[in-house]
DOPAFI-357601 format. One record per residue (C-alpha): residue in one letter; z, y, x. Coordinates in pm, whole numbers, plus 50000, padded with zeros to 5 digits. Layout:
// residues N
aZYX;...
//
This chain:
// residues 286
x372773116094880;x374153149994941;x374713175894689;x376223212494663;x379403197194486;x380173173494776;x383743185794952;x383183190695325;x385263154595364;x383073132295097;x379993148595297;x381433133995585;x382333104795427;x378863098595278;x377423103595603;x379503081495783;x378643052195539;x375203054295700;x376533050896057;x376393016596139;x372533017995996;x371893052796201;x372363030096512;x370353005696433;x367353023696362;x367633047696666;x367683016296874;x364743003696684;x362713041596772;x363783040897139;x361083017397289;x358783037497125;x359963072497219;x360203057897571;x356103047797581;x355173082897394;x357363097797722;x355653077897995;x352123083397845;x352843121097817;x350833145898030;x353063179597934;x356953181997985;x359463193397860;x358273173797580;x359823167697234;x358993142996925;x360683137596625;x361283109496342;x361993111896060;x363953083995826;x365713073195520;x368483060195434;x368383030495163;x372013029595072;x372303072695065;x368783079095042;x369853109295268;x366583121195491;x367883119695868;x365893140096095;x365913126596473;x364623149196780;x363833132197139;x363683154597456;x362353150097768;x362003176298068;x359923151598254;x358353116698281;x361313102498483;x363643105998180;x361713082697996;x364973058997986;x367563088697947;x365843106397684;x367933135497461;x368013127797135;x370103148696811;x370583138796470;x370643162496148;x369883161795774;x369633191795531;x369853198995159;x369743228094922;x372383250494831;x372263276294553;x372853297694840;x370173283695037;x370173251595248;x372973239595491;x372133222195784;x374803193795883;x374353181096262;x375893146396334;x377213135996648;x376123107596730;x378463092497030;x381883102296880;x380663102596506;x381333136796435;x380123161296162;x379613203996175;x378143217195875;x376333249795925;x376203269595552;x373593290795400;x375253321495498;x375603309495869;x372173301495853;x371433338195724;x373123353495982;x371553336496249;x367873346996118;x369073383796098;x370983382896443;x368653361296610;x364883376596470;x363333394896775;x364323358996968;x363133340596673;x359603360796600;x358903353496938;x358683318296915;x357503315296566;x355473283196670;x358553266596660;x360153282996385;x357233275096161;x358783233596135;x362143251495971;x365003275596079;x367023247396073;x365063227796312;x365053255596509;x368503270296536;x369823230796625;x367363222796866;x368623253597088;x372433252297020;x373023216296926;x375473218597253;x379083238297168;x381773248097435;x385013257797193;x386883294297208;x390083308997115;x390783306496791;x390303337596536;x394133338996467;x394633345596837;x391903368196893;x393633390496601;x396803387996740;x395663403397095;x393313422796942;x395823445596726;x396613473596986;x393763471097203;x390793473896865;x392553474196541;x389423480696381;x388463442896485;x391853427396375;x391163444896033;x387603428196021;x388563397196135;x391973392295915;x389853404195552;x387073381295644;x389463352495669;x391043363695289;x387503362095168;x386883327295313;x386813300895037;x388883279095279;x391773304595304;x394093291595109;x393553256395188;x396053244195425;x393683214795531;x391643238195736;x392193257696075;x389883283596246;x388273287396563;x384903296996739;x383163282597002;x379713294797245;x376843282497218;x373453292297337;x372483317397117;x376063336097099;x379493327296877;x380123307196588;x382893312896361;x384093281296208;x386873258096058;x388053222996116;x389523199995896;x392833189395953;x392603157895822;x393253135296146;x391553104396008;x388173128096033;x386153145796301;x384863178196102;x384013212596131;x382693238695871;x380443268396070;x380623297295852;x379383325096033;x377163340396365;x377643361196617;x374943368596892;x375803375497222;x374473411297239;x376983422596909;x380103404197079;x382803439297204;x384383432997529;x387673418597361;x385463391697242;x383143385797559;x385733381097783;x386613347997571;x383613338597501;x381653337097858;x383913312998012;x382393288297707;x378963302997731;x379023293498118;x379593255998082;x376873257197765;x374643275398000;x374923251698282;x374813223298084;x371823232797963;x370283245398366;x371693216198507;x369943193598241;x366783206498285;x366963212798730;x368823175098725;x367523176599116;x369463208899163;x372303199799006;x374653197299311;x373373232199430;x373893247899122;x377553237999097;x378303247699411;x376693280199423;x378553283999089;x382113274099250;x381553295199559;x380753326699355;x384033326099124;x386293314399422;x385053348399591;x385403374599329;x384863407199531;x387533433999491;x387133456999171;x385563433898981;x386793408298773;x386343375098715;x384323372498337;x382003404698529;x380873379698826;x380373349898560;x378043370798296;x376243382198652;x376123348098769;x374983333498453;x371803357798428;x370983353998802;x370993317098707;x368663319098367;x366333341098523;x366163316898829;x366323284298605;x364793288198318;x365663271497991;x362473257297754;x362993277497434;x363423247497202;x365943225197418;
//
C-alpha cells in the first residue's frame, strides 16, 4: 500500500510491482467498457472502475472515454490511485503505455482548487466525485517546458522580481538539496505545472509540486509556455473533431507559416488557439 513515508522511488516501485496485474485486469474491463459504449445514447461519455490490488492492496481508479459510439474499440482510458497525506491527499497518475509515474502533492492539489475555483464551481457536478478525479480527468495530457533554472537565468534582467521568486521557492523545496532531482514545467490544459524528475535512469518519475493557471502566467512565462499549451490543446480538439483532424492541422500550419508583419509568432498561436476552442469545443471533463 502507499503511505506518507514512502520516498517518491519506493512509491514508484510499489506501484510498478502491480504492473503486470494492472494489464491484466484492464484487458479483463475492456469488453465490457466496449458494450456500455455501443449501448450508450449520450456522448462524450465516461465510466469508471474501480479495483484492488491483492498483492498492494492499493485502490486503482480507471476512467474510460468516449466522444462517440464509433470509438467503442479505441476507447481513452487513465489510471490513478490516491492516499492521504498529513497535508492532504496526493494524487499519483500512472502511465500506462510507457509505465510511468507523476505524483501530484497536497500543496499542488491546493493550488489548483484556489487557481482553478471560478472554472471549478462551474462544473461542480463533476467536482462533487473528488478534486482529484477532477483535476486528472482534464489535464491527464502534459506537453513539457523550459526548465525553471532556465527561465531564471533569462529572466534576471528582463523581471528580476520573477528570478527572485522562482530561485527562493526552489531553496524552500524539500528536494533542493537532493542531487537526484532536476526541475522543469510543462502545459497542460488548465495552465503550468512546476515539477521535478528523478534522475535515477532505471525510473520514469516526476514529482508535481506546484500550479500555475494560464491567466497568472507574465509574458516571460507565456511565451514558453503556449508553444506546449498548443500541442495539449490540439491534442485534445483533434481527439474530440477526429473527422477534422486533417483540417485542423492544416489550418494550424498555414496560420504560423504566415505570421503577418508586427506580430509575432507566440501572439498568432494564443489567437489561433482561442479561435480554435471557441470553434471546437472541448467536453469539460476530457
Amino acid at each position: 500500500m502507499l503511505v506518507p513515508t514512502m520516498t517518491p522511488e519506493e512509491i514508484y516501485r510499489e506501484i510498478y510491482s502491480d504492473v503486470n496485474w494492472l494489464q491484466e485486469q484492464i484487458l479483463r474491463l475492456f469488453p465490457g467498457v466496449e458494450r456500455e459504449i455501443k449501448r450508450s445514447k449520450q456522448f462524450p461519455l465516461l465510466t469508471a472502475r474501480i479495483i484492488n490490488s491483492p498483492k498492494t492492496k492499493i485502490e486503482y481508479n480507471l476512467a474510460f472515454f468516449a466522444y462517440q459510439k464509433s470509438d467503442w474499440d479505441k476507447h481513452h482510458f487513465i489510471i490513478y490511485t490516491t492516499y492521504t497525506h498529513e497535508g492532504g491527499r496526493t494524487l499519483v497518475y500512472i502511465d500506462n503505455k510507457k509505465f510511468a509515474i507523476r505524483i501530484y502533492t497536497p500543496h499542488f492539489m491546493q493550488r489548483y482548487k484556489e487557481r482553478e475555483a471560478d472554472y471549478i464551481n462551474k462544473h461542480s457536478h463533476m467536482a462533487k466525485h473528488g478534486i482529484e478525479h477532477f483535476f486528472i480527468l482534464r489535464n491527464w495530457e502534459v506537453v513539457e517546458m523550459t526548465r525553471i533554472k532556465t527561465i531564471i537565468q533569462e529572466t534576471r534582467e528582463t523581471d528580476p522580481e520573477l528570478a527572485e521568486t522562482l530561485e527562493y521557492r526552489m531553496t524552500k523545496s524539500k528536494f533542493e538539496q537532493d542531487s537526484n532531482y532536476e526541475r522543469y514545467s510543462v502545459a497542460c490544459m488548465h495552465g503550468m505545472c512546476l515539477c521535478e524528475r528523478s534522475k535515477d535512469k532505471n525510473i520514469d518519475l516526476s514529482i508535481y509540486n506546484t500550479f500555475v493557471a494560464t491567466e497568472q502566467l507574465i509574458e516571460e512565462q507565456f511565451v514558453d509556455f503556449v508553444y506546449a499549451y498548443g500541442e495539449v490543446v490540439l491534442t485534445s480538439i483533434c481527439r474530440k473533431y477526429s473527422r477534422q483532424r486533417g483540417m485542423i492541422a492544416k489550418e494550424w500550419n498555414t496560420e504560423l507559416n504566415n505570421i503577418p508583419d508586427g506580430k509575432s509568432q507566440y501572439e498568432c498561436m494564443a489567437e489561433k488557439i482561442k479561435e480554435l476552442c471557441t470553434r471546437y469545443p472541448i467536453p469539460a471533463y476530457f
